[in-house]
C-alpha distance (Angstrom), angle and dihedral (degrees) to the residues before:
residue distance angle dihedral
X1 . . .
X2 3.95 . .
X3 3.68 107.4 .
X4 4.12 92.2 159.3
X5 3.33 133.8 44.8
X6 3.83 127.3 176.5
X7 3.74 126.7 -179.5
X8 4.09 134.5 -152.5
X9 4.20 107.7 -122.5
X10 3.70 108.5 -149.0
X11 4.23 114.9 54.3
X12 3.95 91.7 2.4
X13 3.76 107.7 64.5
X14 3.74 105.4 -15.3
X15 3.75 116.6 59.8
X16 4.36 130.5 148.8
X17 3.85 79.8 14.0
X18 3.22 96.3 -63.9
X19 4.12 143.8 104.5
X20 3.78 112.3 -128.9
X21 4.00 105.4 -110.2
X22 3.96 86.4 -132.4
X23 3.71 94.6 52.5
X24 3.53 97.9 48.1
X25 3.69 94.8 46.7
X26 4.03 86.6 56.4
X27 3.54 96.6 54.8
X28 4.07 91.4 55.2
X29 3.25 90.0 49.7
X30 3.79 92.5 50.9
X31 3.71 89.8 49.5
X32 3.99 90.6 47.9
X33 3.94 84.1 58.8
X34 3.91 92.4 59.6
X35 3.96 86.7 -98.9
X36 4.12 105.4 144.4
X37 3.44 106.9 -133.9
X38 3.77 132.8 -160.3
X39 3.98 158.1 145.4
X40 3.81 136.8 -99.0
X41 3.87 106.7 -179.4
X42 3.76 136.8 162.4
X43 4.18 81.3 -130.8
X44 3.75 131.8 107.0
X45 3.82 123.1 -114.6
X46 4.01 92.9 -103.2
X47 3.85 82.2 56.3
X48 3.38 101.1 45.0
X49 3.87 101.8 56.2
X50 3.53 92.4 64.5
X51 3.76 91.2 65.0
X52 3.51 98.1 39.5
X53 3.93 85.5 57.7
X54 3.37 91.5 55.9
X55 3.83 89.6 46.7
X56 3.93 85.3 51.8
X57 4.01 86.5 -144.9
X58 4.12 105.0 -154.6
X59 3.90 88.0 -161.2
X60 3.35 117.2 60.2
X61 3.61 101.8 162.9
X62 3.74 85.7 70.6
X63 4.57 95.8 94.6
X64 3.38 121.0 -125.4
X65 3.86 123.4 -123.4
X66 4.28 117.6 -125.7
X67 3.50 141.4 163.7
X68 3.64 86.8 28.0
X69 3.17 100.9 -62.2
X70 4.24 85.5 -34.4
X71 3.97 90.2 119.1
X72 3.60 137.0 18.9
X73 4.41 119.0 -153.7
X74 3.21 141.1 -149.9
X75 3.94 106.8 -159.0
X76 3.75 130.0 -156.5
X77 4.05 133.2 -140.8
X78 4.20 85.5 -107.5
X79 4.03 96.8 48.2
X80 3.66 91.2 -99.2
X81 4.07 108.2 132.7
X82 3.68 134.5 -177.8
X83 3.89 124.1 -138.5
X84 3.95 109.6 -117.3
X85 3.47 102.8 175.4
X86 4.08 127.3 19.5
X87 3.96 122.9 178.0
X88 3.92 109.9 172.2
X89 3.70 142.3 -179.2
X90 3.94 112.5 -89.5
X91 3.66 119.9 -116.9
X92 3.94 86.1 -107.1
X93 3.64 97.0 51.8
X94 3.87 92.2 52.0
X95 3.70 94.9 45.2
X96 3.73 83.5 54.2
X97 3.81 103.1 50.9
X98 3.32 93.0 33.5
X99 3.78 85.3 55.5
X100 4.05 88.1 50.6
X101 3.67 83.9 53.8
X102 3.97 92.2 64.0
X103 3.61 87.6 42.0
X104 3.85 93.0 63.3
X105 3.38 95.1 26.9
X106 4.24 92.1 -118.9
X107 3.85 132.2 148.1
X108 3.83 130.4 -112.0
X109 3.37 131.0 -162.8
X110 3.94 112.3 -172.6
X111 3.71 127.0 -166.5
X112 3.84 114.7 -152.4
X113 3.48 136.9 -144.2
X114 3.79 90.1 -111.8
X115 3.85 106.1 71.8
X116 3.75 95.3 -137.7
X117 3.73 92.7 61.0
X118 3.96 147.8 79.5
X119 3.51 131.7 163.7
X120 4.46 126.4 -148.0
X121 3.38 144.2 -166.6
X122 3.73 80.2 -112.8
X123 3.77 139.3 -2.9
X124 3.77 101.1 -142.2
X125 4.00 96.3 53.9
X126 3.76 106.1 119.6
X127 3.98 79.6 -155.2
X128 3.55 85.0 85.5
X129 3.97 104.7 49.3
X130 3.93 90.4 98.6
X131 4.30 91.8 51.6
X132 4.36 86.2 45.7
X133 4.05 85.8 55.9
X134 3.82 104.5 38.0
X135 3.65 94.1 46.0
X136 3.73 103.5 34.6
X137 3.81 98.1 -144.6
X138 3.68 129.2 127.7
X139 3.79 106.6 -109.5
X140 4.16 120.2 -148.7
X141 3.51 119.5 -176.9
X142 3.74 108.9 -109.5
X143 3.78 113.5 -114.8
X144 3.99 127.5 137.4
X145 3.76 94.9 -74.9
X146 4.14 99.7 42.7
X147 3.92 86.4 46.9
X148 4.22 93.4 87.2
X149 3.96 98.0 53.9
X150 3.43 82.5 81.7
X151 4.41 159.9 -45.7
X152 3.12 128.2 -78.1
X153 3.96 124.0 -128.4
X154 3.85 101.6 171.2
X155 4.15 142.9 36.4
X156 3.50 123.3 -160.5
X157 3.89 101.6 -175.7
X158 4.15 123.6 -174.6
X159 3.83 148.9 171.4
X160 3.35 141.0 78.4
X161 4.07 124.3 16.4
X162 3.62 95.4 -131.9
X163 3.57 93.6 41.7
X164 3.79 96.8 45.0
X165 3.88 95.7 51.6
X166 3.74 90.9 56.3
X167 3.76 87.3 44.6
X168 4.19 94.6 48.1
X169 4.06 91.9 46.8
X170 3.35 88.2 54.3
X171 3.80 102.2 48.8
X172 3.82 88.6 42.1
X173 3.63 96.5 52.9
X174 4.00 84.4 55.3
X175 4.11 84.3 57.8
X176 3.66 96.5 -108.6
X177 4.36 103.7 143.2
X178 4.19 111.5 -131.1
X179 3.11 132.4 -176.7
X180 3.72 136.0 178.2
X181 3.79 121.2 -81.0
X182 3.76 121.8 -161.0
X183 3.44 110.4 177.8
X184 4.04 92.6 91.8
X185 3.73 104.9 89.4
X186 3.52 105.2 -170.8
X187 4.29 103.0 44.4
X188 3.24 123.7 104.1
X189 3.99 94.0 -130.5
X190 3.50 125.5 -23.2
X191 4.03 144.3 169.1
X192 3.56 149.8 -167.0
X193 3.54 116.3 -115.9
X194 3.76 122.7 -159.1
X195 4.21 137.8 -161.6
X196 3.77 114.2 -84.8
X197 3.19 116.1 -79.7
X198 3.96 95.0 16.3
X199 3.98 127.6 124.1
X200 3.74 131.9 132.9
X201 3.86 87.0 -89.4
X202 3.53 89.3 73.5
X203 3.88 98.6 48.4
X204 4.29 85.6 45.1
X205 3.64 80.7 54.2
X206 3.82 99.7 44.5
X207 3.82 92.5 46.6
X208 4.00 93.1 41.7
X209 4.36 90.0 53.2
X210 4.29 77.6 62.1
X211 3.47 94.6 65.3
X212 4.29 104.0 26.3
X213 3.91 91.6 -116.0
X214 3.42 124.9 147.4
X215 3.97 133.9 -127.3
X216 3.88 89.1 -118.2
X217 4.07 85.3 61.4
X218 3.18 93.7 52.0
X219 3.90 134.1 103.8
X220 3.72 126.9 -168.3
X221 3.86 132.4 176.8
X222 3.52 124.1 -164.4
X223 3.75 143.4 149.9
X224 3.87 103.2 -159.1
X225 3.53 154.0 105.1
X226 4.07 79.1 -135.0
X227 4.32 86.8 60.7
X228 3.40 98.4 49.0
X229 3.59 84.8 103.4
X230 3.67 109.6 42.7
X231 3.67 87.5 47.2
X232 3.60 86.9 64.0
X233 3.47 100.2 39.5
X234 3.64 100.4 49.0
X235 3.88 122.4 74.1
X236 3.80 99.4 -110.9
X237 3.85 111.2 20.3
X238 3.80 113.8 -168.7
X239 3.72 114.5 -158.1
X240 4.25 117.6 -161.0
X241 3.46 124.9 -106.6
X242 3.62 83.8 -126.1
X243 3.48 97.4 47.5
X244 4.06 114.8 106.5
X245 3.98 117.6 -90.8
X246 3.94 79.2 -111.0
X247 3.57 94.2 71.3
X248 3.90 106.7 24.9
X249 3.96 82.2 66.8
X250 3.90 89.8 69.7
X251 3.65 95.4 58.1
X252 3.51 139.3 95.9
X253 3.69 91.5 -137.7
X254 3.85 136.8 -3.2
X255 3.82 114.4 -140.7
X256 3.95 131.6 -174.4
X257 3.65 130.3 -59.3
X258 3.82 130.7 -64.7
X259 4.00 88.9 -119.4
X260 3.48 86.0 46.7
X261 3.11 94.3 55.3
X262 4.07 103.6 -113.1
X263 3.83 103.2 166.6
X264 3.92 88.2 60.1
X265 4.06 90.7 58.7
X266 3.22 92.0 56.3
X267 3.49 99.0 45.0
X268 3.74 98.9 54.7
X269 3.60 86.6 50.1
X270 3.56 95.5 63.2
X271 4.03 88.9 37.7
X272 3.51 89.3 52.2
X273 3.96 101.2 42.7
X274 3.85 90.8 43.8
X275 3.97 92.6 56.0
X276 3.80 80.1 60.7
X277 2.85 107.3 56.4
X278 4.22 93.9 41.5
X279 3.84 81.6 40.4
X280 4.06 88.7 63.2
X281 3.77 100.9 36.7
């Protein structure tokens, strides 16, 4: 029996800034079933809330996965939110990718702990005009006397294809996780890269441990180089049918498209298969 499910944001319910109507109606009705319902997204909190508005979650003491599984919230009626659970980079392990940066002449943009703050590869890049407006933090460009304002939870890393497979081999072989991040129009290949140890399995897990459920009652949708490993770790993993051959093979089952409204097809199989079942008890 699914007693969880948890949904990707970008290219699995939300697409051309918007939720599909179908998709969004599914998920209230799985929550009016008793079904906890939540979100494990590559986002930050201040980009999160919009989309959980839109959702018009009814329970918002269920936490809400970001930064990959980096940080865990706790939201409020008003917006407000309260960080839960925070694993970050060590100062050593951003001095050394941001040192790999320099090497292959790449650019970072880091998301800190503290909402109000980002570090770069450097400040006066217009590169990074777009990431200073969509995330609303002030960004400093990380050097040995920035590095205290604050830890970092997330890389996004970007520029040229050569350059940034050198650059990913490298941080991979030092155990970082990356996946591939497409939300940066105009790079020539970029990715996200996360804290050791840290995926969206890991905040599924977290936020699961809350409410004694198991990974077999669990349902997760993603899309994503980033859900490769919550598909796998959950009991039924539901790839996109947008998501890239790459991914879909992790899955348990690959349902229709995010403008089709995929996640809701699922849902109302489980809804409808689960009222069965209680139906004949």
């Amino acid at each position: 029996m699914i007693k969880m499910i948890v949904t990707d944001i970008d290219g699995t319910i939300f697409r051309n800034k918007k939720i599909h109507e179908l998709d969004k109606q599914a998920i209230l009705d799985a929550q009016a079933h008793g079904i906890f319902f939540t979100l494990a997204t590559g986002r930050s909190a201040k980009n999160i809330w919009p989309i959980a508005k839109q959702l018009e979650l009814k329970d918002l003491e269920v936490p809400i996965i970001g930064h990959n599984g980096g940080q865990i919230y706790k939201f409020n009626e008003n917006g407000t939110f309260e960080i839960i659970y925070d694993f970050n980079f060590t100062k050593e392990d951003n001095d050394t990718i941001f040192a790999l940066a320099k090497k292959y002449k790449v650019h970072i943009y880091s998301y800190c702990a503290n909402p109000d703050i980002a570090f770069v590869t450097n400040r006066r890049n217009p590169i990074f005009v777009s990431f200073r407006i969509h995330s609303k933090r002030k960004s400093y460009t990380y050097n040995q006397q920035t590095c205290a304002l604050g830890e970092i939870s997330k890389m996004i890393v970007f520029g040229k294809t050569k350059k940034m497979i050198n650059f990913r081999k490298e941080v991979e072989a030092l155990g970082f996780p990356t996946f591939s991040f497409s939300r940066v129009t105009n790079a020539k290949q970029n990715i996200e890269i996360a804290p050791r140890g840290i995926n969206k399995a890991k905040g599924i897990e977290f936020v699961a441990k809350q409410f004694n459920i198991k990974p077999e009652e669990i349902m997760f949708f993603g899309d994503g180089e980033n859900d490769i490993d919550a598909l796998k770790w959950v009991g039924t993993g539901v790839a996109m049918g947008n998501a890239k051959k790459d991914v879909q093979k992790h899955a348990d089952k690959v349902t229709d498209t995010v403008l089709n409204g995929g996640v809701s097809q699922e849902i109302n199989k489980v809804l409808k298969t689960q009222k069965k079942q209680k139906d004949s008890e």
